[in-house]
C-alpha positions in Angstrom: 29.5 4.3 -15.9 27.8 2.3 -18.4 25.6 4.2 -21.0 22.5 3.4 -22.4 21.1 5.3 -25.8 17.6 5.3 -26.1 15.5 4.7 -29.7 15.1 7.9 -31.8 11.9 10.0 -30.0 11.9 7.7 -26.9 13.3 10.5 -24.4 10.3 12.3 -23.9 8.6 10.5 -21.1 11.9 10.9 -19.6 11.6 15.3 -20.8 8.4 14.7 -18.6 9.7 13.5 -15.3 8.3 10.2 -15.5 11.0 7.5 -14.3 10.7 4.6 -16.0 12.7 3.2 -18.9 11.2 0.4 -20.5 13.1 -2.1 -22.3 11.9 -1.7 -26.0 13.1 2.0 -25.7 16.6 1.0 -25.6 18.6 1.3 -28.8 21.8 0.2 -27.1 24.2 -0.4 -24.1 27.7 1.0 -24.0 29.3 -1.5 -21.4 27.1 -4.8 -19.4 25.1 -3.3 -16.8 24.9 -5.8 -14.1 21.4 -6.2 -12.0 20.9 -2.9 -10.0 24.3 -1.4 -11.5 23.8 2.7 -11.7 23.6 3.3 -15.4 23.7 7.1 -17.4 20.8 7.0 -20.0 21.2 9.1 -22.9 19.0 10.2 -26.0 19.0 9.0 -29.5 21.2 12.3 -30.0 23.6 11.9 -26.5 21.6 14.4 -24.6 22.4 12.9 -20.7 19.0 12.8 -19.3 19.7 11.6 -16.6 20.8 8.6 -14.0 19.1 5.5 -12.6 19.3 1.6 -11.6 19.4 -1.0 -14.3 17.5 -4.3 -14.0 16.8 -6.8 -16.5 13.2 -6.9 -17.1 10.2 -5.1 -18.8 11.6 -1.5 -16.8 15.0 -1.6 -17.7 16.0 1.4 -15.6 14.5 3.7 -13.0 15.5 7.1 -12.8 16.9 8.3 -9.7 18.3 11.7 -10.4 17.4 13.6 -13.9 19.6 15.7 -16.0 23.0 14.0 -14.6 25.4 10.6 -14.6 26.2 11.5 -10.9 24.6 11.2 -7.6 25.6 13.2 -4.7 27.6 11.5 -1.6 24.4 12.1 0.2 22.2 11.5 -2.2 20.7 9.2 0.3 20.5 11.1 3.2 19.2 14.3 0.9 16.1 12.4 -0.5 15.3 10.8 3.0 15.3 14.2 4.2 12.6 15.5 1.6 10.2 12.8 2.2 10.6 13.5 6.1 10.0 17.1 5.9 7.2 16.3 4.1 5.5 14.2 6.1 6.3 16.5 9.0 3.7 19.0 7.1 0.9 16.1 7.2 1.3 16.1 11.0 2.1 12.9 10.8 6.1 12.6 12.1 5.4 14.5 15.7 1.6 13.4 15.8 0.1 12.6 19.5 -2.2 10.4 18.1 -0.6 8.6 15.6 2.9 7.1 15.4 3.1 5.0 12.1 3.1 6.6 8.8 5.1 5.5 5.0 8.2 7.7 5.0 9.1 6.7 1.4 6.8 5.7 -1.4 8.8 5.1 -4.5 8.0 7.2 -7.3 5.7 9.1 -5.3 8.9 10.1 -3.3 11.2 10.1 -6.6 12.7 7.1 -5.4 11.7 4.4 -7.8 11.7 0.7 -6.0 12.0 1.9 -2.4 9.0 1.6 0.3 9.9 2.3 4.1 7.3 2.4 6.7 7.5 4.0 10.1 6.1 1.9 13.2 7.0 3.9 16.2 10.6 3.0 16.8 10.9 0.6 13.9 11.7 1.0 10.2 10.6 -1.3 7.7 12.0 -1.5 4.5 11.0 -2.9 0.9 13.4 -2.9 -2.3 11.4 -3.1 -5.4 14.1 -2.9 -7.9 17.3 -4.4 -7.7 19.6 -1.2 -7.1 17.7 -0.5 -4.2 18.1 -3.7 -2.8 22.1 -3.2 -3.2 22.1 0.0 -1.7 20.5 -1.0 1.1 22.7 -0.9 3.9 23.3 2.8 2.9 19.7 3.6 2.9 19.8 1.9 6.5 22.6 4.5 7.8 20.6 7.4 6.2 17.7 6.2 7.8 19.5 6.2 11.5 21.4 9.5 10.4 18.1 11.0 9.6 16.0 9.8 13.1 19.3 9.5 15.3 18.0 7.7 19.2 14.4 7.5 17.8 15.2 4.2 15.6 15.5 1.1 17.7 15.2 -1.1 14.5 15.6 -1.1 10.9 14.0 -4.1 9.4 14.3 -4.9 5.5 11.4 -7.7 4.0 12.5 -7.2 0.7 12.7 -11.7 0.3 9.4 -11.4 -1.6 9.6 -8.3 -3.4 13.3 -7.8 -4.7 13.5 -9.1 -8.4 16.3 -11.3 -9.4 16.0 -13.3 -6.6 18.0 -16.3 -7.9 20.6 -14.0 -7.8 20.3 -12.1 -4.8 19.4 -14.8 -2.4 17.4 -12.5 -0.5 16.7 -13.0 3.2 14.7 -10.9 5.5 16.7 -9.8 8.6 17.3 -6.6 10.7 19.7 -4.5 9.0 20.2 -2.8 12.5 19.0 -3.2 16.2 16.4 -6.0 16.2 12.9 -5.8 18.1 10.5 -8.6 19.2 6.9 -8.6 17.0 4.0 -7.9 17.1 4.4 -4.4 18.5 2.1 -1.9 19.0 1.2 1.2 17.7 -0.9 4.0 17.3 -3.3 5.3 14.7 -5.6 8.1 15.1 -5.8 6.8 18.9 -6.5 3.2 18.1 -4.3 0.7 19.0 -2.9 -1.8 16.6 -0.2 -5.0 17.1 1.8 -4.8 13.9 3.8 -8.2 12.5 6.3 -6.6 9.9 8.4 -9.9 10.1 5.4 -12.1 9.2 2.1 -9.9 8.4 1.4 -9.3 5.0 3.2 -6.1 2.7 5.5 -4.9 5.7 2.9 -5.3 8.8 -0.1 -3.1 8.5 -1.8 -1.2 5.8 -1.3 2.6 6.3 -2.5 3.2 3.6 -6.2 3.1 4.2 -5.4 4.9 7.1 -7.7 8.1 6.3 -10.4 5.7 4.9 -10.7 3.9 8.3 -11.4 7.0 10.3 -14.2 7.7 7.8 -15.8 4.6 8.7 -16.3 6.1 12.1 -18.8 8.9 10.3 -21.2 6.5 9.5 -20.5 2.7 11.8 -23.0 4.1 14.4 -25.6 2.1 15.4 -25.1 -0.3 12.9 -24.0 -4.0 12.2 -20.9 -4.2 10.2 -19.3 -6.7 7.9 -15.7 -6.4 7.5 -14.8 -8.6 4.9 -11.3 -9.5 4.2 -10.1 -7.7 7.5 -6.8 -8.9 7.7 -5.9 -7.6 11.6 -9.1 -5.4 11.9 -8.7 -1.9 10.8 -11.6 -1.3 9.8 -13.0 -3.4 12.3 -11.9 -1.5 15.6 -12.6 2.1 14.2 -16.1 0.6 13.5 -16.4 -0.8 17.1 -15.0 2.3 18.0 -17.6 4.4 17.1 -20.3 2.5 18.7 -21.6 -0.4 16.1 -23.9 -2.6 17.1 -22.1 -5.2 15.9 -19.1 -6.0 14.3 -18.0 -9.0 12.1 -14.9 -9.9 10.8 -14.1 -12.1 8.2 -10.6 -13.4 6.8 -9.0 -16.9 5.8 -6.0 -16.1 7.6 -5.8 -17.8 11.0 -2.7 -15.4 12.4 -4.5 -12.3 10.7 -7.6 -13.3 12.7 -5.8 -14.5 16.2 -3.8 -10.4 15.4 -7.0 -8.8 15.0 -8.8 -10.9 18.1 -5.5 -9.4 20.3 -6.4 -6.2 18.6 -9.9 -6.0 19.5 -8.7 -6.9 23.1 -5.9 -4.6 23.3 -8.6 -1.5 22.2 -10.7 -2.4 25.3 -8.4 -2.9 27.6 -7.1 0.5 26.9 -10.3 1.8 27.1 -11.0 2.7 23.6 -13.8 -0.2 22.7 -16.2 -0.2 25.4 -16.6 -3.9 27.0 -20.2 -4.2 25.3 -19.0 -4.0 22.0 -20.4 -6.9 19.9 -17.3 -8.5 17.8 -17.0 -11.5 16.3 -14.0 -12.8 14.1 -14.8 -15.6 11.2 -11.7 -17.5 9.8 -13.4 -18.5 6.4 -13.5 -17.5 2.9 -15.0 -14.0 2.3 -17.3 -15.0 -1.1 -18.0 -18.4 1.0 -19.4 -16.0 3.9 -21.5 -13.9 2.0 -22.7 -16.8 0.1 -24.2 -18.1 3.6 -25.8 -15.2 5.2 -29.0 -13.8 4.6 -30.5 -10.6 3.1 -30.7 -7.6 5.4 -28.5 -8.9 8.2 -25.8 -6.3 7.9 -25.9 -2.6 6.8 -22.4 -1.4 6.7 -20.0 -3.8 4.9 -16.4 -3.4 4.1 -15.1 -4.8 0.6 -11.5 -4.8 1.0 -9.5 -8.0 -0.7 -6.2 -8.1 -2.0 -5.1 -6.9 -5.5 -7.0 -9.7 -8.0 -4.7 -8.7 -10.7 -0.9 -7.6 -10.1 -0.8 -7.6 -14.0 -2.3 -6.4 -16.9 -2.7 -9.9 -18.2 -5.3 -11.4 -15.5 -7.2 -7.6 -15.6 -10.4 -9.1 -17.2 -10.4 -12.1 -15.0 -9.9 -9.4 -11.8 -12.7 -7.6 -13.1 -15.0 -9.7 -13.7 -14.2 -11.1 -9.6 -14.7 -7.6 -8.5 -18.0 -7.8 -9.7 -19.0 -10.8 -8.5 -18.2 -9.7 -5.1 -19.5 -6.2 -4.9 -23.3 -7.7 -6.5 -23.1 -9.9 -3.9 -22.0 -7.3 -1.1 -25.1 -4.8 -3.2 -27.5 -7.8 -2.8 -27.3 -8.8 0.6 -27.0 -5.2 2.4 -29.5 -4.2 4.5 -32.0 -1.0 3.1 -30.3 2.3 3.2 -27.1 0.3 4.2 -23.7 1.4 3.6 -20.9 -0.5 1.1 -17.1 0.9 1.6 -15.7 -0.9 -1.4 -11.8 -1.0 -2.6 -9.1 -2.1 -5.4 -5.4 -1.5 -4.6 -4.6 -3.6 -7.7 -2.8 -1.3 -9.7 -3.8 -2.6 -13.0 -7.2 -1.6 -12.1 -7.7 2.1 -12.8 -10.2 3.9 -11.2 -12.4 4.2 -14.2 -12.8 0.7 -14.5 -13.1 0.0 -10.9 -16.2 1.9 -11.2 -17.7 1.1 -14.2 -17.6 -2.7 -12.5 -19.2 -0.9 -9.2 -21.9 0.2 -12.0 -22.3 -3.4 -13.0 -22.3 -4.8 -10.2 -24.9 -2.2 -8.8 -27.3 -3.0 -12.4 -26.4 -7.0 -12.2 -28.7 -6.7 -8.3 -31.9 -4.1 -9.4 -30.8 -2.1 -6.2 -30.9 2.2 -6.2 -26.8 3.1 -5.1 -25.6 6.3 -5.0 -21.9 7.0 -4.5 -21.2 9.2 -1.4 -17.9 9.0 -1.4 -14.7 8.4 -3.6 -11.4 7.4 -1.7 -7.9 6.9 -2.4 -5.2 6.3 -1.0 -3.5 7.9 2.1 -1.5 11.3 1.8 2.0 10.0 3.0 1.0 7.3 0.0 1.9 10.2 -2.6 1.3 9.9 -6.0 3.6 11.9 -8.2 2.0 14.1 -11.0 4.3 12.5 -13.8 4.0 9.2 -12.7 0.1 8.3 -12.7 0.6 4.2 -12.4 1.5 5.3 -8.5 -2.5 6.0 -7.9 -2.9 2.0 -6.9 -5.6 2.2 -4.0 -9.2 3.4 -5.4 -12.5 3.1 -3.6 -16.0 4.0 -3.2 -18.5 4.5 -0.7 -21.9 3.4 -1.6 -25.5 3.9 -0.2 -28.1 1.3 -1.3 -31.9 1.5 -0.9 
């Protein structure tokens, strides 16, 4: 196995259980570690601390196993297992309501570069790193080991997120059974068409899972905005709980013809009565709000996709954030209500709400925060590894 020897004083992130090599840390390479290759890193002095996937790049290696240059011949199996057991004690594997969850979340689940999500029958996964990507196929046999007759369908969409990808060649494909989308599911009773081979991320965001049943606390009675709805999450929990109205807002036609089969779907079923008020808007989101008046709306969503995906554009994604929540602050009816979100990672939750502050000063308006939200709990952030808390939000009441 190739070895890599770290810079003098550069193990102790590593002495802290957080997995990520960078690449100035490396003094030097024993061998030529090919992309995704398992490498054994090793302390300025040759203490082994411990084993993980190499990949050209500002994280040079990912730590899959501390403390040793092997990994057990069901090393796969073994960490699938952990992350499944887990999620059986958030109700969430044998749940009667819900039937979509994240089995694995990368760090979160001590395996760096890996995201699968559960959708009923279906498994979805994402390689993030290279050596995930290569192992795969094994990760697929684990995964039907693990489930046995309850997987129809493993599905990787790693084409967009697998670095290296001039020499990979990735393609998305079923790496075994195959299944026809959009399919449904169930969340908390809803009921939700999900698109992993063309939808956004792998399908469906579980993550604000938790965040969308609060919605139902306070969509009573009132006219919503969902901005940025992608398929209507928020949207149908709102409608759900008896808004007046409901309006949904994204530039994506096939996100808005999904949520439109959505909204249908959840009153066919029962679960939105027929005299819910819905209507879908395939348009900018800013463009929207620049349109409507004051006062027409007094619940609305703020949930757009990550401004900055690096720390480079951070001040330009702040200063966009801003814009949007003012606006959002500005045009929400008295004593309405503003769910507002980042999941760009870049954007720490201190930031995101000092620029809620801003925002909030910029209009004149009286906001308290009710509530402060992250991310779902099969989302797991792991204590050493902070950068995994992406998804921050706050709940706002205006005067």
């Amino acid at each position: 196995m190739v070895k890599i020897f770290l810079k003098r004083s550069r193990e102790e992130s590593l002495e802290r259980f957080h997995p990520w090599i960078f690449s100035g840390a490396i003094q030097r390479i024993e061998g030529s570690p090919a992309e995704g290759e398992l490498v054994a890193v090793y302390s300025f002095d040759r203490k082994l601390l411990g084993t993980g996937h190499y990949q050209s790049g500002s994280i040079a290696v990912r730590i899959l196993e501390f403390g040793t240059d092997k990994l057990s011949d069901r090393f796969w199996f073994e960490k699938l297992l952990a992350a499944y057991n887990f999620r059986n004690k958030l109700g969430l594997v044998e749940s009667s309501i819900t039937n979509a969850y994240r089995l694995v979340h990368g760090e979160g689940d001590m395996l760096p570069g890996l995201v699968i999500d559960i959708y009923n029958d279906t498994a979805v996964l994402q390689a993030h790193s290279a050596g995930i990507y290569l192992a795969r196929n094994q990760i697929s046999d684990a995964l039907l080991e693990l489930y046995g007759g309850r997987l129809r369908a493993v599905y990787d969409k790693s084409s967009g997120t697998v670095p290296s990808r001039e020499i990979f060649n990735p393609v998305d494909a079923y790496l075994f059974g195959e299944k026809t989308t959009p399919a449904a599911i169930s969340e908390n009773g809803k009921v939700f068409n999900v698109d992993w081979c063309n939808g956004q991320k792998t399908g469906f965001f579980l993550d604000q899972r938790d965040n969308r049943a609060l919605i139902e606390r306070y969509a009573k009675s009132r006219n919503v905005l969902n901005l940025f709805c992608y398929t209507g999450g928020f949207s149908i929990y709102a409608l759900t709980a008896g808004a007046t109205s409901v309006s949904s807002v994204d530039s994506s036609r096939s996100a808005i013809e999904l949520l439109e089969k959505n909204v249908e779907l959840n009153r066919q079923s029962g679960i939105i009565s027929k005299e819910a008020s819905h209507k879908s808007f395939c348009t900018d989101a800013v463009e929207f709000m620049k349109r409507e008046g004051k006062g027409i709306f007094d619940l609305i969503v703020v949930d757009p996709p990550a401004f900055a995906k690096h720390k480079s554009a951070l001040s330009n994604a702040l200063r966009a954030y801003q814009r949007l929540n003012a606006a959002a602050i500005e045009k929400v009816a008295h004593g309405g209500i503003i769910f507002t979100f980042s999941c760009s990672q870049v954007v720490d939750k201190i930031s995101f709400a000092q620029t809620i502050f801003s925002a909030a000063a910029q209009t004149g308006r009286a906001v308290r925060i009710l509530h402060r939200l992250a991310q779902a709990p099969d989302h797991p952030v792991n204590i050493y590894h902070p950068e995994g808390e992406y998804l921050k939000g706050l709940v706002l009441f205006v005067e």
